[in-house]
RODO-2510 file (C-alpha; in nm, 4 decimals, decimal comma):
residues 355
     n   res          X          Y          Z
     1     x     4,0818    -0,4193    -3,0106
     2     x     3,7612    -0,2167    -3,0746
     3     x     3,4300    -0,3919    -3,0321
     4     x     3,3302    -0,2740    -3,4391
     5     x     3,6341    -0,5651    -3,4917
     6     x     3,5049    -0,8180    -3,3392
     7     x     3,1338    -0,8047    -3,3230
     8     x     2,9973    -1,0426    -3,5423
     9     x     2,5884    -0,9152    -3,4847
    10     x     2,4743    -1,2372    -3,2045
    11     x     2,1404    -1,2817    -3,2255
    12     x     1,9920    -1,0518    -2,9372
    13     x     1,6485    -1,0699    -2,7927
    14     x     1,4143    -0,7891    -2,6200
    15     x     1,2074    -0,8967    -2,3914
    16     x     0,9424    -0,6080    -2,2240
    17     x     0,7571    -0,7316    -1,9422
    18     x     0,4299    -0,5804    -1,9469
    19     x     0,0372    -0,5740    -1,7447
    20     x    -0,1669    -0,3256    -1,8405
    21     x     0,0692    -0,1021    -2,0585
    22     x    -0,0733    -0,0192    -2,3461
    23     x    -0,0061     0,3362    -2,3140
    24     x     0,3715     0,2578    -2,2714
    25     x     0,3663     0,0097    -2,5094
    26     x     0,1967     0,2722    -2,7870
    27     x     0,4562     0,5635    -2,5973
    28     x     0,7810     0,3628    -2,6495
    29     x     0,7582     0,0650    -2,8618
    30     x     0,7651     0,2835    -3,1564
    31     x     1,1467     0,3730    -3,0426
    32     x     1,2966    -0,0056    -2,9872
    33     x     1,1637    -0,1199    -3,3409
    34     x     1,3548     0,1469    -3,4488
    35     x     1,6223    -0,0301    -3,3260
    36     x     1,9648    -0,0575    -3,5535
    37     x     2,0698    -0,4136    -3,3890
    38     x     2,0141    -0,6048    -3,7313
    39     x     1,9675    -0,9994    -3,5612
    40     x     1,6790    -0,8945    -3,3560
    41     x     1,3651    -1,0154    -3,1908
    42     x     1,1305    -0,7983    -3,0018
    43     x     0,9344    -1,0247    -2,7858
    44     x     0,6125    -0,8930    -2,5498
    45     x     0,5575    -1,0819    -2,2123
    46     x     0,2475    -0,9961    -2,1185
    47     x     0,1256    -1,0953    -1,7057
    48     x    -0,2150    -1,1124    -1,8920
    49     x    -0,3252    -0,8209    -1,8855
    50     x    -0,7142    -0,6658    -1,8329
    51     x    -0,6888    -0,3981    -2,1036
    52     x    -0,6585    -0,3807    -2,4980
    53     x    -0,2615    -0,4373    -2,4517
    54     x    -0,2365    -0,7791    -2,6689
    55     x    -0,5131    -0,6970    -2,9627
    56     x    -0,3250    -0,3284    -2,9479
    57     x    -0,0112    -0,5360    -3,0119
    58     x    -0,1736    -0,7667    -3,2875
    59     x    -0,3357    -0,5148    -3,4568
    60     x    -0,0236    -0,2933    -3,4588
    61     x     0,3121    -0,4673    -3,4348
    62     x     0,2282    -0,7945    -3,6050
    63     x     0,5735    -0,8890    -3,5984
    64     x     0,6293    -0,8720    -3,2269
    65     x     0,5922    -1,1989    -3,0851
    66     x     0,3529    -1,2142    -2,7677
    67     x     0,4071    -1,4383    -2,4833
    68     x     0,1370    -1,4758    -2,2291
    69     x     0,3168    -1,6056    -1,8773
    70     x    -0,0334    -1,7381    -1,7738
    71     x    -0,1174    -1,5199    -1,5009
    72     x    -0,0130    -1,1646    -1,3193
    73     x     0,3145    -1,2844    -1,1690
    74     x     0,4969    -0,9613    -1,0945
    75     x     0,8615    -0,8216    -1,2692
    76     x     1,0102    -1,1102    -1,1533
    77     x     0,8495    -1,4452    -1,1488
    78     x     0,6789    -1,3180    -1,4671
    79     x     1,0355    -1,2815    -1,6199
    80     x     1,1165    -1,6172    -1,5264
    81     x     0,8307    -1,7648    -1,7022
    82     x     0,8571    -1,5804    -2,0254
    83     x     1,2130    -1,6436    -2,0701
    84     x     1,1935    -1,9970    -2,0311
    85     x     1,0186    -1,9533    -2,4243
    86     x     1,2895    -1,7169    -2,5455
    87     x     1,5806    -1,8073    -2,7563
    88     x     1,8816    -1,6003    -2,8124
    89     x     2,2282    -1,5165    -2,7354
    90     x     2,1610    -1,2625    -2,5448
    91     x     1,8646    -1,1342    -2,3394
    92     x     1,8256    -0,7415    -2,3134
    93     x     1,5114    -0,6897    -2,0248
    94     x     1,3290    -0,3823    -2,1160
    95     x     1,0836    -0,2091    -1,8760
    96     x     0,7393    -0,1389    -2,0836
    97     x     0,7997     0,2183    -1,9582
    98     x     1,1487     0,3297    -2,1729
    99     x     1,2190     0,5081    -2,4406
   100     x     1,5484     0,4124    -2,5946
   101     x     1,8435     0,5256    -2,9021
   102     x     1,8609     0,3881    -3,2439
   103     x     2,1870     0,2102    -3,1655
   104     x     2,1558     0,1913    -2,8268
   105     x     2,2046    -0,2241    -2,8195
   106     x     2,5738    -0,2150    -3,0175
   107     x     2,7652    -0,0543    -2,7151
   108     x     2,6255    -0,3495    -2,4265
   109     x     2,6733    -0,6682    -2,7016
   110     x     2,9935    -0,4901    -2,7803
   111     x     3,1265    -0,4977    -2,3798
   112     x     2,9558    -0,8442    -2,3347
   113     x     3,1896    -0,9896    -2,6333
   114     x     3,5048    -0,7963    -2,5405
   115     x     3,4678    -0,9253    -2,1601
   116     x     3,3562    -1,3413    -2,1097
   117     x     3,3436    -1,2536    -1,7516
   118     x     3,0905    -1,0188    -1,7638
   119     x     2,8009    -1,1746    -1,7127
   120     x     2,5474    -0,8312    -1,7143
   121     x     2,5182    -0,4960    -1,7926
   122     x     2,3210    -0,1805    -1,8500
   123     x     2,3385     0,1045    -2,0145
   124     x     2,3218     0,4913    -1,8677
   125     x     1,9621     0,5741    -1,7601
   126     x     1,8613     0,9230    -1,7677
   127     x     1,5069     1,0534    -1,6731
   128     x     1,2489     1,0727    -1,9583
   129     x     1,0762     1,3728    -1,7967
   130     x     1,3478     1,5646    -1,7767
   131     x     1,6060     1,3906    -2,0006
   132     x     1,9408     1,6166    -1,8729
   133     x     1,8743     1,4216    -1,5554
   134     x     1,9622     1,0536    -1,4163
   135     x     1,7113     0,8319    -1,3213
   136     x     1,6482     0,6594    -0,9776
   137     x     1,6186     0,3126    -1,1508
   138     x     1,9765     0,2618    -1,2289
   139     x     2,1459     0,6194    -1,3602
   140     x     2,4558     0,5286    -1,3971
   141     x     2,5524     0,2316    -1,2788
   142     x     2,4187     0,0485    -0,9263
   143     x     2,6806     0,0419    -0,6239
   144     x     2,5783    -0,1147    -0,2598
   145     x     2,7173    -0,0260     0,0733
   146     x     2,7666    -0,2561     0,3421
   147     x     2,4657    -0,2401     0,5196
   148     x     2,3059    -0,3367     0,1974
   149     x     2,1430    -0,0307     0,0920
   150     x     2,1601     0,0333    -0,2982
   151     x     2,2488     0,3728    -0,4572
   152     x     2,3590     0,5019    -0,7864
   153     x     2,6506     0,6458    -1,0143
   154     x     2,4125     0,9337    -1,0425
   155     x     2,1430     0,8858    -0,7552
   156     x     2,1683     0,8416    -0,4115
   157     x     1,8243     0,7846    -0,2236
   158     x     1,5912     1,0364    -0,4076
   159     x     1,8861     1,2755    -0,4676
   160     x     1,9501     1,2696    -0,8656
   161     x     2,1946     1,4502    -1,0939
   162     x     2,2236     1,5764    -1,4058
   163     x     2,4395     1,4124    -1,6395
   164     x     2,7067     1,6141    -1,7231
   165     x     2,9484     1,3604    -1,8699
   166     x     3,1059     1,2820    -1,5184
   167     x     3,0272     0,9023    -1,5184
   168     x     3,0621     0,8172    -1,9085
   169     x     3,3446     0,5760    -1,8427
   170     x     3,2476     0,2358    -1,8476
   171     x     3,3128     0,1002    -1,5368
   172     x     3,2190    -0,2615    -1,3052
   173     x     2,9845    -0,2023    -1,0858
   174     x     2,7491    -0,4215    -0,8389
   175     x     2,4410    -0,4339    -0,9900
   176     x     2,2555    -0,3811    -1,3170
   177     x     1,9023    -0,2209    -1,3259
   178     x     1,6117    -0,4507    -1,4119
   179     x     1,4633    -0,1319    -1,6557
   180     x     1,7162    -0,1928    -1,9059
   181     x     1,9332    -0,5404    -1,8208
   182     x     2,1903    -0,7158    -2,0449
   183     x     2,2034    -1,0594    -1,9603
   184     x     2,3892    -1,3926    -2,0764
   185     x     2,0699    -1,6587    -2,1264
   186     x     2,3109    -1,9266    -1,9922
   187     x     2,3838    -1,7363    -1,6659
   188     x     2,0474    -1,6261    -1,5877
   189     x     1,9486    -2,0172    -1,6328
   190     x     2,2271    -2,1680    -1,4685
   191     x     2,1645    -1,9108    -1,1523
   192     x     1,7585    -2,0240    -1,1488
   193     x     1,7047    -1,6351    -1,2951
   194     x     1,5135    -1,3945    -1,0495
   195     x     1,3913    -1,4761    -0,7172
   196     x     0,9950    -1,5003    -0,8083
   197     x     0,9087    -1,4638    -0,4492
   198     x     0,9859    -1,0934    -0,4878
   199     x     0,7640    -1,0205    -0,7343
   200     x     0,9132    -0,7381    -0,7944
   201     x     1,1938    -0,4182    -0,6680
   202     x     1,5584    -0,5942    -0,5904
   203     x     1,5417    -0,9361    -0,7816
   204     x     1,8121    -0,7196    -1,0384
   205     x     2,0677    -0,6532    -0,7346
   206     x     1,9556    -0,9969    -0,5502
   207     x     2,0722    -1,1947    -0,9037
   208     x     2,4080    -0,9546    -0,9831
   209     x     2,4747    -1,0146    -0,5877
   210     x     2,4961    -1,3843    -0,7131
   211     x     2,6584    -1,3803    -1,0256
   212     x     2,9318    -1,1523    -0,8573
   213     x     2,9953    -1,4224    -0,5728
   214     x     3,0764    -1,6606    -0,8723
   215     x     3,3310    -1,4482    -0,9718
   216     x     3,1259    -1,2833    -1,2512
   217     x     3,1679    -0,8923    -1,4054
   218     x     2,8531    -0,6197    -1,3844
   219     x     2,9318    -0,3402    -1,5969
   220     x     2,7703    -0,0346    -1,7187
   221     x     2,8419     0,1093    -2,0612
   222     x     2,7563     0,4199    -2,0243
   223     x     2,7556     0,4818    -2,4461
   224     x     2,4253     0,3773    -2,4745
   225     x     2,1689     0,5765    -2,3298
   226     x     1,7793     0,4682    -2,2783
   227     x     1,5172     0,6966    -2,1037
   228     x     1,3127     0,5923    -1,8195
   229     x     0,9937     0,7258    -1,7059
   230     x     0,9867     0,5211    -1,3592
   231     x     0,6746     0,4663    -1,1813
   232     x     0,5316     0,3282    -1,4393
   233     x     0,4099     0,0096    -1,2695
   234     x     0,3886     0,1045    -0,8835
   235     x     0,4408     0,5247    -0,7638
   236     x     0,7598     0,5342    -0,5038
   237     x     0,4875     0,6174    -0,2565
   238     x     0,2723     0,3212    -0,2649
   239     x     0,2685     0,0970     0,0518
   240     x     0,3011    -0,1863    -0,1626
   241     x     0,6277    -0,0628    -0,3113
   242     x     0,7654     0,0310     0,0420
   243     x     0,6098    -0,3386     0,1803
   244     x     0,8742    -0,5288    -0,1542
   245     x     1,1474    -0,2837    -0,1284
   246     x     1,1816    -0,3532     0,2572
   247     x     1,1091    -0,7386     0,2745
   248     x     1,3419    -0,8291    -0,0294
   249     x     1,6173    -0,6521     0,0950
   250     x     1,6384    -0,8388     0,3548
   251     x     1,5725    -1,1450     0,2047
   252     x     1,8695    -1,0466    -0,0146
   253     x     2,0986    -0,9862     0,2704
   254     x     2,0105    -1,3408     0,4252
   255     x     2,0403    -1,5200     0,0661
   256     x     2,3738    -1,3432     0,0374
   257     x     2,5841    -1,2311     0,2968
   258     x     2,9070    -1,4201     0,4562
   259     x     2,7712    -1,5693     0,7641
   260     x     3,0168    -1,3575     0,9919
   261     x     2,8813    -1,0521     0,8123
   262     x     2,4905    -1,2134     0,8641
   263     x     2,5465    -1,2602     1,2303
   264     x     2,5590    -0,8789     1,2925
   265     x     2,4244    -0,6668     0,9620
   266     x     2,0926    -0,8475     1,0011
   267     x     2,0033    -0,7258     1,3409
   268     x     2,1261    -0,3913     1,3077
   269     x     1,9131    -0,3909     0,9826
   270     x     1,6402    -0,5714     1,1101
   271     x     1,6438    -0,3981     1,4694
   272     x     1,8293    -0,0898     1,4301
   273     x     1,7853     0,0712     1,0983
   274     x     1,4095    -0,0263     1,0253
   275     x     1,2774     0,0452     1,3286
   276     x     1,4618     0,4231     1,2644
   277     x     1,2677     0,3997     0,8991
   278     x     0,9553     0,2769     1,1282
   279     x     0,9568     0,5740     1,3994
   280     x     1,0450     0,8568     1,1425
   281     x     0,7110     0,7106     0,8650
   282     x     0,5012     0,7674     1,2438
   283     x     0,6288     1,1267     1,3347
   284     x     0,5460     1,2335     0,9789
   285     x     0,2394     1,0753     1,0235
   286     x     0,3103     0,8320     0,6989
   287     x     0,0886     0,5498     0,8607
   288     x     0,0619     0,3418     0,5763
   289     x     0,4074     0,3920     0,4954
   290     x     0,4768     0,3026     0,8272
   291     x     0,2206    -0,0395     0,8735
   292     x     0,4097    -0,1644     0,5401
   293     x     0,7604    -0,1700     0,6987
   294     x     0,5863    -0,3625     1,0116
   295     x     0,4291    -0,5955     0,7676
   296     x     0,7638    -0,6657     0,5565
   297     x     0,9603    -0,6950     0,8732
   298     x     0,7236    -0,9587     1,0198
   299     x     0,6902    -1,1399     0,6770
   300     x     1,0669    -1,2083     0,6471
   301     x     1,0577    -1,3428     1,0146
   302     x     0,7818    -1,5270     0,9863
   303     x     0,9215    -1,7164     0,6131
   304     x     1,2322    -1,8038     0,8185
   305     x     1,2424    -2,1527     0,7222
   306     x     1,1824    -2,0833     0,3409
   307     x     1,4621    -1,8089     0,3750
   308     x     1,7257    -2,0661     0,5396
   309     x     1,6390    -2,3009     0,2352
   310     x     1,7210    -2,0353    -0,0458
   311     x     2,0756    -1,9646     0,1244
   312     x     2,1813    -2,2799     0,1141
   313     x     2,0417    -2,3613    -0,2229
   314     x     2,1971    -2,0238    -0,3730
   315     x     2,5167    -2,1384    -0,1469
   316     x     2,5331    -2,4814    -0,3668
   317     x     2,4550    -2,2950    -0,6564
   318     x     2,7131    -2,0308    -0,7015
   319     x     2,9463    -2,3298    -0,5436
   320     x     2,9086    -2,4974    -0,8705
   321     x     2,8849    -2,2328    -1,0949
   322     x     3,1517    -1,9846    -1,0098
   323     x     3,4418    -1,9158    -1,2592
   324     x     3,6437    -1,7588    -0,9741
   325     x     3,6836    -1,5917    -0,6836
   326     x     3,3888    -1,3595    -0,5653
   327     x     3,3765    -1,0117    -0,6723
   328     x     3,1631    -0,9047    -0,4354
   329     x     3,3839    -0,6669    -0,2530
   330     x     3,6069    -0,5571    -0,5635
   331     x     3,3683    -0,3447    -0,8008
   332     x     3,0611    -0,1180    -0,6729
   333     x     3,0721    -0,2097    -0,3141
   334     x     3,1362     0,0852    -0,1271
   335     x     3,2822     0,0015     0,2832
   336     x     3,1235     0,2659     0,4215
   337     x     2,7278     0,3335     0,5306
   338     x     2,5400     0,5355     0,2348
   339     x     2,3088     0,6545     0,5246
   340     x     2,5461     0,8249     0,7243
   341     x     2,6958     0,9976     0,4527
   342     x     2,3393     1,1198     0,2405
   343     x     2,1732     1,1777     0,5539
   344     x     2,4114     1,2751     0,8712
   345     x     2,6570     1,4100     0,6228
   346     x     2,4766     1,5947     0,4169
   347     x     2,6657     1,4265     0,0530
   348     x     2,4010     1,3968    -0,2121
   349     x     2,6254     1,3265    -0,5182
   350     x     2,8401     1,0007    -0,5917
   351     x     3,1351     1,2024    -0,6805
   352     x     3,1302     1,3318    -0,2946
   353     x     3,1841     1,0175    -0,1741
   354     x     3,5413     0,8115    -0,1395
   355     x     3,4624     0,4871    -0,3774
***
């Protein structure tokens, strides 16, 4: 059955997180009114911002409703907050920083109907900067190996291709990017949404982690195609950026890995692996790079107790919301280490590697 047969236009809500974005919001807003969905709502959260972003917004796109989340609270806390206020049958998260298609929205509610399981998507991201490209924040579809290290249909580490049709079919993967995420309201309630301690950079793959252990679908629909600048909130340099990506991925492992699995990825991540991130950051003489792994490392040890809490409440969670077996292992988990193969290996495409 095609989706055009059985799409009967659910109401469908944008939601762009936003601080400070005025120039995005002036850049790209312009494109997702343009929109073709016809039961829309464009909704602004803004982390009140210091700048000219809500009387730009007011003053401009009267019609776009504003929600202030009350303070600066990050991508994901913030998130949480807004869409507490939001109504719809779908949510579609929106990074301030994209530029998107007129009918970008009818492929992803199109999957979402045709599939019950699937509980998220996203559509292909290319680069907006050089729009033949991928980009890092999702490309094609997100896949994670089992040391817990994301990469991309499309991107692995900073390696990115050009699109060149070679992963337009719609596939299940792991994880969804946060830039441009399709999401059922109900699931992204019932699963307590992102983890706000992250503020922000892996909440997206920490929540699809979840809603794949309850047996749930990610997909990518690779039909629609958005544009992402990336960057736009915090450069892939900053120490602050390094200090989140670090300390929530291992948070994420702890929330989510089979204790068997735990009892030896952890150390070797934890030990092993950042310590090898920690050593090469010093010999390049990275020092701030290098003083934000130490700090993310000793944060997660030192919120042991509050990390032992969210595994066993994400444990009872997924316990009484799962629909099925976990499809963790099925769909955009690849058995192998991503590191060995990008970096001893010398493979810098998806299509080189046996998934």
């Amino acid at each position: 059955m095609d989706a055009d047969d059985i799409l009967q236009h659910p109401h469908v809500a944008v939601v762009i997180l936003t601080w400070n974005g005025r120039k995005w919001l002036e850049q790209f807003l312009p494109s997702v009114v343009r929109s073709t969905w016809p039961s829309l709502d464009i909704i602004v959260a803004d982390n009140q911002s210091t700048d000219d972003t809500v009387a730009f917004l007011r003053a401009h796109y009267p019609a776009v409703k504003i929600i202030d989340t009350g303070g600066n609270y990050g991508f994901a806390k913030g998130y949480n907050i807004a869409l507490q206020q939001v109504t719809a049958e779908y949510f579609i998260l929106l990074n301030q920083d994209v530029e998107v298609t007129p009918d970008w929205i009818e492929p992803l509610i199109g999957a979402m109907e045709l599939d019950s399981d699937m509980g998220a998507c996203q559509p292909k991201i290319r680069a907006y900067r050089d729009k033949p490209a991928f980009e890092h924040a999702g490309a094609a579809g997100g896949f994670i190996d089992a040391l817990g290290y994301p990469f991309c249909r499309g991107r692995i580490f900073d390696k990115v291709e050009y699109d060149k049709g070679q992963y337009d079919m719609p596939q299940e993967v792991f994880w969804a990017s946060g830039a441009a995420l399709c999401i059922r309201p109900e699931l992204f309630r019932r699963f307590r949404g992102f983890d706000a301690d992250y503020f922000a950079h892996m909440e997206e793959i920490d929540l699809c982690w979840r809603l794949k252990r309850a047996g749930y679908r990610i997909g990518v629909v690779p039909s629609s195609v958005v544009y992402h600048v990336g960057g736009g909130s915090l450069p892939k340099e900053d120490p602050r950026k390094i200090f989140l990506n670090f300390r929530n991925s291992l948070s994420m492992l702890y929330k989510n890995l089979e204790l068997l699995e735990l009892l030896w990825k952890l150390p070797l991540r934890l030990l092993v692996l950042d310590v090898i991130a920690l050593l090469k950051s010093v010999k390049e003489g990275k020092w701030r790079e290098a003083w934000a792994i130490i700090r993310a490392d000793w944060y997660f040890v030192w919120s042991w107790p509050s990390q032992v809490w969210k595994r066993n409440r994400t444990r009872k969670i997924i316990q009484h919301n799962a629909i099925g077996p976990s499809r963790v292992k099925k769909s955009g988990y690849y058995h192998g280490s991503i590191i060995w193969q990008h970096f001893v290996r010398g493979r810098d495409a998806f299509s080189d590697l046996d998934v």
